[in-house]
C-alpha positions in Angstrom: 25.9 -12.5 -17.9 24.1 -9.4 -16.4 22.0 -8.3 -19.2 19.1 -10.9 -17.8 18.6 -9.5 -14.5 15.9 -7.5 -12.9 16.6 -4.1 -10.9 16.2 -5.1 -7.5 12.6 -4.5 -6.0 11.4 -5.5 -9.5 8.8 -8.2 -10.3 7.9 -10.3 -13.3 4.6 -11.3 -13.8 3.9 -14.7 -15.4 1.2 -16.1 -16.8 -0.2 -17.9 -13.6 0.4 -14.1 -12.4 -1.5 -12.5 -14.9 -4.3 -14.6 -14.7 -4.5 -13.7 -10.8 -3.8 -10.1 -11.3 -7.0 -10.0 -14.0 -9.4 -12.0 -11.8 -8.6 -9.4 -9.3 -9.4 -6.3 -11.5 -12.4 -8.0 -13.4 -14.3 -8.8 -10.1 -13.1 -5.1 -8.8 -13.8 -3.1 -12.3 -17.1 -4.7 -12.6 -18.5 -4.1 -8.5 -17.4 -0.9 -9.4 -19.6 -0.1 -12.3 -22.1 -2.1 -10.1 -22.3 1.2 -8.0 -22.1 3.6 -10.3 -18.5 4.1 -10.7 -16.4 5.2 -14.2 -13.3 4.4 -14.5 -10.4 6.9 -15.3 -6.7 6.5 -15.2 -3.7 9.0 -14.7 -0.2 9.4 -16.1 2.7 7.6 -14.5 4.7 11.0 -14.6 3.9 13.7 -12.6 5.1 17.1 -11.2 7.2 16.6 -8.0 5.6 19.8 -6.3 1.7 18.3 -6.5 2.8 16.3 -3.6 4.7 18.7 -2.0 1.8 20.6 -1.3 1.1 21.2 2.3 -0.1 18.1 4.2 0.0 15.8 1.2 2.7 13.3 2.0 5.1 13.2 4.8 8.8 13.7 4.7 9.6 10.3 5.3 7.0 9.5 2.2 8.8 12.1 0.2 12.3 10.3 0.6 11.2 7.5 -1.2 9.9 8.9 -4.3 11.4 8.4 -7.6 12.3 12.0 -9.2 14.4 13.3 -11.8 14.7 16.8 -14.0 12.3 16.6 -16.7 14.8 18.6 -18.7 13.5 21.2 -21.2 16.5 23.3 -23.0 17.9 25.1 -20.3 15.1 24.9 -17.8 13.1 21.6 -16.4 10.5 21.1 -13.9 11.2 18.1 -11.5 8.9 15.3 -12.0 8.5 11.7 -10.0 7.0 8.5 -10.5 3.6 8.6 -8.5 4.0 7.5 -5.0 0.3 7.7 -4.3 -2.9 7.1 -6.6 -5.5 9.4 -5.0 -3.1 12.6 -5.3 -3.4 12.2 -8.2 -7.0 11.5 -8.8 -7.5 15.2 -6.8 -5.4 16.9 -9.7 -7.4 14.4 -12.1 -10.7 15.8 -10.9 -9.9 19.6 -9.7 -8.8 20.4 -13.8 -11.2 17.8 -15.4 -14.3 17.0 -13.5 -14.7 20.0 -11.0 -17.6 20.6 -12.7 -19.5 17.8 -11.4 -21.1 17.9 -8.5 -21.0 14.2 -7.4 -17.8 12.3 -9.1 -17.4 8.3 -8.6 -14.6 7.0 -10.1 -12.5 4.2 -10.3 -9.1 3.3 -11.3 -6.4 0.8 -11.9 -2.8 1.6 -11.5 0.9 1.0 -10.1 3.0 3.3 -7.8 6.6 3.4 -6.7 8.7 3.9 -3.9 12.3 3.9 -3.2 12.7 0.5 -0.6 16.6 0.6 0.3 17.3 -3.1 0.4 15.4 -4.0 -2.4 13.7 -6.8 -0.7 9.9 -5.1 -0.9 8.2 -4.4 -4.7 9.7 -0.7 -5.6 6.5 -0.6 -7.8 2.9 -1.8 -6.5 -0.2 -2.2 -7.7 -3.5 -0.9 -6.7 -7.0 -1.1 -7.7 -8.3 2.4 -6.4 -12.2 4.4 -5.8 -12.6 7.8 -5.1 -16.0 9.4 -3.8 -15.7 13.4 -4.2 -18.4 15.7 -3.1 -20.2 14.3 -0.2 -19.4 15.3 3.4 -22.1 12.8 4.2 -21.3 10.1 6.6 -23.6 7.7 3.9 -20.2 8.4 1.6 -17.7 7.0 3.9 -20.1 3.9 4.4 -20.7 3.4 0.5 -17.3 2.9 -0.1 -16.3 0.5 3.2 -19.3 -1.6 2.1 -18.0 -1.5 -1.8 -14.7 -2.5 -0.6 -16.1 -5.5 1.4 -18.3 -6.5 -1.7 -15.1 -6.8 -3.6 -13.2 -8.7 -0.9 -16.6 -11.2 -0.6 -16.5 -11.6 -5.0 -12.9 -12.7 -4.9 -13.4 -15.3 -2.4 -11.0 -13.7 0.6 -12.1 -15.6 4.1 -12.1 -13.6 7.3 -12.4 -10.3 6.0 -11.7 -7.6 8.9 -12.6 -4.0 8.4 -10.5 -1.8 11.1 -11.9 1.8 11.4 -9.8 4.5 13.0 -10.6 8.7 12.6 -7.9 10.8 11.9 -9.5 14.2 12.6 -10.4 12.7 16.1 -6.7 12.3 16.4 -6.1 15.5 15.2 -8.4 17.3 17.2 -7.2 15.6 20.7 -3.6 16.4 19.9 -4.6 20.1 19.5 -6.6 19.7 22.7 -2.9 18.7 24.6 -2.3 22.9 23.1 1.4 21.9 22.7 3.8 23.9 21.5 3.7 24.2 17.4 7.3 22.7 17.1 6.5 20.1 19.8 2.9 19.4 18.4 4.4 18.8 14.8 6.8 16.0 15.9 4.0 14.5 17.8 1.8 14.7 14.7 4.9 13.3 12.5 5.4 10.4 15.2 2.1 9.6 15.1 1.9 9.6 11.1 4.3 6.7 11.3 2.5 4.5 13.3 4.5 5.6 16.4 1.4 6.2 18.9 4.1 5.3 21.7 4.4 9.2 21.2 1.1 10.4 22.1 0.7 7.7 24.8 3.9 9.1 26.3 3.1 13.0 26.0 2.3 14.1 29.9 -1.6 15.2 29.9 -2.0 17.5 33.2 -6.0 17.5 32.3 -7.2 14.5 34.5 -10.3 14.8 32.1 -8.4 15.1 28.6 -6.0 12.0 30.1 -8.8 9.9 30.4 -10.5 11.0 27.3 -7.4 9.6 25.2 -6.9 6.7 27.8 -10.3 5.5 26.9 -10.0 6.1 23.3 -6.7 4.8 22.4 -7.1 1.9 24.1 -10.6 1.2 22.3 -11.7 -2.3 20.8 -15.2 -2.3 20.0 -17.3 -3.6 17.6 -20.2 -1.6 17.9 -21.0 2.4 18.4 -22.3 2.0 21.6 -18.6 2.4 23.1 -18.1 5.9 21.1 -21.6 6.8 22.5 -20.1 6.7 26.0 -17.2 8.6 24.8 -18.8 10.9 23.1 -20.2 12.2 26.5 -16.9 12.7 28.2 -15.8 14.8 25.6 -18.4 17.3 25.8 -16.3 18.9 28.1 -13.8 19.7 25.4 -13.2 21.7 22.3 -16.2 21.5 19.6 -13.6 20.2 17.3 -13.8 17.0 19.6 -17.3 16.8 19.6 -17.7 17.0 15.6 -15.0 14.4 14.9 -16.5 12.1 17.3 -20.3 12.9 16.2 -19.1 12.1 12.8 -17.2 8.6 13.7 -20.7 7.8 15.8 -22.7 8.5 12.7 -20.8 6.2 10.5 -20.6 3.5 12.8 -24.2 3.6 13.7 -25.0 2.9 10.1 -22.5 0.2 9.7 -24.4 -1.1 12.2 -27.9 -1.7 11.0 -26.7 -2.4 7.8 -24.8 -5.4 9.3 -21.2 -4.4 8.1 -19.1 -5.9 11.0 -15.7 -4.0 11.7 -13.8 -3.7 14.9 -12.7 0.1 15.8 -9.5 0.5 17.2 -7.7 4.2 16.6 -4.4 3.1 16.4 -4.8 0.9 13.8 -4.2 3.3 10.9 -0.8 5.2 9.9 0.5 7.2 7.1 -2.7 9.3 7.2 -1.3 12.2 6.5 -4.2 13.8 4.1 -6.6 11.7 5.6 -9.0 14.7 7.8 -11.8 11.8 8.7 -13.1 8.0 9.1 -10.4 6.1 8.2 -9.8 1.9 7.9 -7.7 -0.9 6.8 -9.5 -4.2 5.4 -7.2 -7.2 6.5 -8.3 -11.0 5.2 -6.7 -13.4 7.7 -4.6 -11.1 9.3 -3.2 -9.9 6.2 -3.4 -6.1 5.4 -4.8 -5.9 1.7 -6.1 -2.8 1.6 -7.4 0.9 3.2 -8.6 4.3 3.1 -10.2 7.1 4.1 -11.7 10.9 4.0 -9.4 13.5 2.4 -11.2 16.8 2.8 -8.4 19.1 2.2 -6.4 17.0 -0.1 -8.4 18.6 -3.1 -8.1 22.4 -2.4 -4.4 21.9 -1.0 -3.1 21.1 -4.2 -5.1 23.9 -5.8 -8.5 22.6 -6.8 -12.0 24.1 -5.1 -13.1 23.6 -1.9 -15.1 20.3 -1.9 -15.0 16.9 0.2 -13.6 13.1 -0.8 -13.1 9.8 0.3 -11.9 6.6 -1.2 -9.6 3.7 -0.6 -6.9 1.7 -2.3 -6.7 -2.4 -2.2 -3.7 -3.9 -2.3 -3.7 -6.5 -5.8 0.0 -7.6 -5.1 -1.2 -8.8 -1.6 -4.3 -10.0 -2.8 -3.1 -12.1 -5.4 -1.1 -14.2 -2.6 -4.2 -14.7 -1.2 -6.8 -15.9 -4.0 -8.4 -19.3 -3.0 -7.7 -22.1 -5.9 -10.3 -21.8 -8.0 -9.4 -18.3 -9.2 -6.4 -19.3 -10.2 -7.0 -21.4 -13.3 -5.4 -20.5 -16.2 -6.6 -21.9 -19.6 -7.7 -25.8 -18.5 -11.0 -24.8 -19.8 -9.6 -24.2 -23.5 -10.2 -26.8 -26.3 -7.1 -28.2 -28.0 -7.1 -28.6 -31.4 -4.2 -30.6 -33.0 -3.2 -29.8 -36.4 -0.6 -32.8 -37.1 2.5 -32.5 -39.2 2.3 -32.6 -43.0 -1.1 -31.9 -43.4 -2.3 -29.9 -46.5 -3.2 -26.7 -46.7 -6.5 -27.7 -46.8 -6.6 -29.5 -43.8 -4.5 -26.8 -41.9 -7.2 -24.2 -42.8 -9.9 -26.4 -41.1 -8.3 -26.0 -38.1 -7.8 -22.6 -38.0 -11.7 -22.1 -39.0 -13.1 -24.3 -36.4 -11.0 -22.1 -33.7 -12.5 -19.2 -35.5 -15.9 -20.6 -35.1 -15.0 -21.5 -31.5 -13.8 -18.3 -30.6 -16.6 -16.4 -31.9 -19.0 -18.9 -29.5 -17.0 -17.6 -26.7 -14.8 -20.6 -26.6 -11.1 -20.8 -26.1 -9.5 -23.0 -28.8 -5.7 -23.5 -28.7 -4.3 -24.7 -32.4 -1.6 -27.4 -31.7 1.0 -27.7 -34.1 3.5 -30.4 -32.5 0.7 -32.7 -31.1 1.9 -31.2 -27.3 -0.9 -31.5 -24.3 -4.0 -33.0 -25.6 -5.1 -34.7 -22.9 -4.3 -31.4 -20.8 -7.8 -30.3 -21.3 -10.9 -32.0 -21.7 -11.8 -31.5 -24.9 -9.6 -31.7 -27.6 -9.9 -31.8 -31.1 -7.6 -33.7 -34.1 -7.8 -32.6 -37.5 -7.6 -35.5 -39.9 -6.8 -36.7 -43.3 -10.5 -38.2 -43.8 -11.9 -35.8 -46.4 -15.8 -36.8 -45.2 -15.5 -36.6 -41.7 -12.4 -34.4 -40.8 -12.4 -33.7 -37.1 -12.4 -36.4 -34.4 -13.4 -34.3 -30.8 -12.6 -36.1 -27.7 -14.0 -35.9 -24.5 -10.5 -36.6 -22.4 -12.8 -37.0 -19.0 -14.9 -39.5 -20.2 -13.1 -41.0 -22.6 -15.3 -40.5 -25.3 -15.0 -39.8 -28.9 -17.2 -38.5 -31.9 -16.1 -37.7 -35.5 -17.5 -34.5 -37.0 -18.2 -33.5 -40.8 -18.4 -29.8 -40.4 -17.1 -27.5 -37.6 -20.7 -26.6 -37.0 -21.3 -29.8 -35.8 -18.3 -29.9 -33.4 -19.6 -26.3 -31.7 -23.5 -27.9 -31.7 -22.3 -30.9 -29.7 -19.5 -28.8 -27.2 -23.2 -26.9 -26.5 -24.9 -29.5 -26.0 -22.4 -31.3 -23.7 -22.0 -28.1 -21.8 
């Protein structure tokens, strides 16, 4: 029968899932508010046209996206399943919060694309931060060294933080003063990770050829390296200068703070609305998550002229990656066994000892069909004895105590720890 099967690029979550995928967005939702952040959350509709805007997602983007006519009567607007979680945050904050001058916020949320095959999840989650209106350099570093907190809470090992700068990119194609058909397929090549392109594009200025020699073929982990850089290019447009004065800046800060990252500006694609710093965080060589500055992504799709930055992580990739302890579901509940037969009077204890449990922060599982006891380490049995009703049972030390009041059996789980 084909009534059981899942659309392809689908995914279930089960409960050993679920308890990774909450893990992940407590230890995220709570750094968060940690700094300052409030959480918000958009619609899983939206228009088709706010991210056909100019500059916010690519063509090759814009092919996968999910839309249909929202249909109204004889008219309908086209609307699509949101690709992307920080266009939408712009719109979010350009007809809600435009009125603030400094907005941190958070969110948690999935987004969909079209994947051909069906191999790769159609729809992803993503735990998401946006920073809007500060130009400063301090911003970009707040929300690299949030996103590295996070990674450090959930236990990831060899975190790597990868910084690239797309408006230094920008500014030393428009330095090569290409033609504008030619300089938009280089643009669109580089976009998707092609930097073969740009590599390739003939550079008659010796200078301007070295310039992007030295800089696409960069691996440093310190500033120092952009400092040298830096001085070559003051030959060249002021555009040049600023981007690079900027990516100095922000490095130079990740620096005494002791935030270790490796810069390499080809390590970043699909940057498309990105106009500054931008990075990947890897953890063991897996990508799990990235961002960047967005500038113009606010007034593009209509909203006032004010600056952003924020970045995305990755919980579908993440949760592949969670170390063993996070992934325990509920061995730390206390089983409490309710046998067959019992009277209603002994059933009700049961259920008000959980009660009491719960209400100590306990979890307390009733057992009807005396399952998994010795699952857990504590466990509980209901009996027939009138006086002294529950017998608790210490499964790891094989230990036993009968109680007269529920009370009693929440006083001695304290005490026992």
């Amino acid at each position: 029968m084909k009534n059981n099967q899942m659309c392809r690029g689908a995914r279930d979550l089960l409960p050993g899932d679920m308890t990774c995928f909450r893990y992940v967005e407590d230890t995220f939702r709570m750094s968060c508010c940690q700094w300052g952040y409030q959480e918000v959350r958009t619609p899983t509709l939206e228009y088709l046209h706010l991210f056909t805007a100019v500059g916010t997602l690519t063509p090759s983007k814009l092919s996968k996206v999910y839309s249909f006519l929202d249909w109204d009567g004889w008219s309908g607007e086209r609307v699509v399943l949101r690709p992307d979680g920080t266009i939408p945050m712009a719109r979010l904050y350009s007809r809600s919060l435009s009125e603030k001058t400094i907005a941190r916020l958070f969110y948690v949320t999935n987004v969909f694309a079209f994947e051909a095959t069906g191999k790769e999840n159609r729809e992803k989650w993503q735990c998401g931060v946006e920073f809007v209106g500060s130009s400063e350099p301090v911003a970009d570093v707040e929300i690299m060294m949030l996103a590295n907190e996070i990674m450090r809470k959930l236990g990831l090992g060899n975190i790597e933080l990868e910084l690239s700068h797309a408006g230094l990119v920008r500014a030393l194609i428009k330095e090569l003063k290409l033609d504008p058909e030619k300089e938009v397929d280089l643009v669109s090549a580089v976009l998707d990770g092609k930097w073969q392109a740009l590599e390739e594009t003939h550079v008659p200025d010796s200078n301007l050829h070295e310039l992007l020699g030295i800089l696409l073929n960069l691996q440093s982990k310190s500033s120092s390296f952009l400092h040298n850089a830096r001085a070559l290019a003051s030959r060249f447009s002021q555009d040049i200068h600023q981007q690079l004065d900027d990516f100095v800046a922000i490095t130079a800060i990740l620096d005494k703070a002791g935030c270790n990252y490796n810069i390499n500006l080809k390590a970043v694609k699909g940057f498309e609305y990105y106009t500054g710093l931008c990075f990947k965080l890897l953890t063991d060589g897996h990508e799990v998550g990235g961002g960047g500055r967005y500038n113009n992504l606010i007034p593009l799709i209509g909203g006032k002229d004010v600056p952003a930055c924020g970045f995305a992580l990755y919980i579908d990739s993440i949760m592949g990656l969670l170390p063993a302890s996070c992934r325990k579901g509920d061995e730390g509940a206390i089983m409490i066994t309710i046998e067959k037969d019992m009277t209603a009077d002994r059933t009700a204890l049961g259920f008000q000892l959980a009660q009491l449990l719960h209400r100590g922060g306990y979890t307390a599982i009733l057992d009807f069909e005396s399952g998994e006891p010795f699952r857990y380490r504590w466990s509980v049995v209901v009996t027939e004895n009138e006086a002294i009703p529950f017998r608790v049972s210490d499964n790891q030390r094989n230990q036993q105590w009968d109680m007269a009041l529920a009370s009693d059996v929440v006083e001695m789980l304290e005490k026992q720890g």
